[in-house]
N, C-alpha and C positions, 0 to 999 in steps of 0.2 A: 459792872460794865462789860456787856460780849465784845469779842476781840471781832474785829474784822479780817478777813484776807485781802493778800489783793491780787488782781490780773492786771496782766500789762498788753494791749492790743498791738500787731507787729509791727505798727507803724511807730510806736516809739523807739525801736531799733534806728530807723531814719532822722526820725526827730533830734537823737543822741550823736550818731555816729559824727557830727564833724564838732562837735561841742568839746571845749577843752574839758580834760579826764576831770579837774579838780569840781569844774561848773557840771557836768554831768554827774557827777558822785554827788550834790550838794542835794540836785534836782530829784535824784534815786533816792535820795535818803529822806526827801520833804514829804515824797508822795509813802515811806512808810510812817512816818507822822502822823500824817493825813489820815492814814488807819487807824495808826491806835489814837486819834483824838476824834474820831467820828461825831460821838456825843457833848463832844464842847465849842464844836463851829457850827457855824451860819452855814446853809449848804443852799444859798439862795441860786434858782433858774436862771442861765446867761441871758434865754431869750423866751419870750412864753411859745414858742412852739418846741422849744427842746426842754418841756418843762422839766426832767430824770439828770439833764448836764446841767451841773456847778464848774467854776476854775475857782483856782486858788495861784495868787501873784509869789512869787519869788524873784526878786529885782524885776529885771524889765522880760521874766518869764512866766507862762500862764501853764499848768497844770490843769488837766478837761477829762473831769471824771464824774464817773455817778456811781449810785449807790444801791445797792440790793439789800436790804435790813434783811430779810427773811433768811436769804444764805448768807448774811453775815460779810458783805464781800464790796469791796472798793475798785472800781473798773477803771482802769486809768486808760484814756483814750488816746488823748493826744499832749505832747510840749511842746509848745514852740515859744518864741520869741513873741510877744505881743504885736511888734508890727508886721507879725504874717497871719494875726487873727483875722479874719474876715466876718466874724461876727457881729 
């Protein structure tokens, strides 16, 4: 099994910053999960035109990342709150 990396794009700074430390640490720690289980989840399309973005639910929070096999590497975009999805 290749390990994945991950990147984090600068708007999860935003995402985090008014999150209590405990619910943000839980969120920081799902999305390295998310790397090292690359190969045993579903990494199904949100929408068919973003067909590269998956989420992945953590209570009533959504995780919005995709995935590079070739560099081995987990792109984590955005967390929010589900009711600030607009998708």
């Amino acid at each position: 099994m290749a390990w994945y990396r991950l990147a984090y794009r600068p708007a999860i700074i935003a995402d985090l910053a008014t999150v209590e430390l405990s619910m943000a640490q839980r969120l920081f720690d799902k999305t390295k999960w998310i790397a090292s289980n690359i190969e045993n989840l579903r990494h199904e399309p949100i929408a068919s035109d973003l067909p590269a973005l998956s989420k992945y639910a953590v209570e009533d929070w959504r995780i919005f990342y995709s995935i590079d096999r070739d560099d081995h590497l987990v792109d984590i975009h955005r967390i929010v709150r589900h009711t600030e999805c607009r998708l």
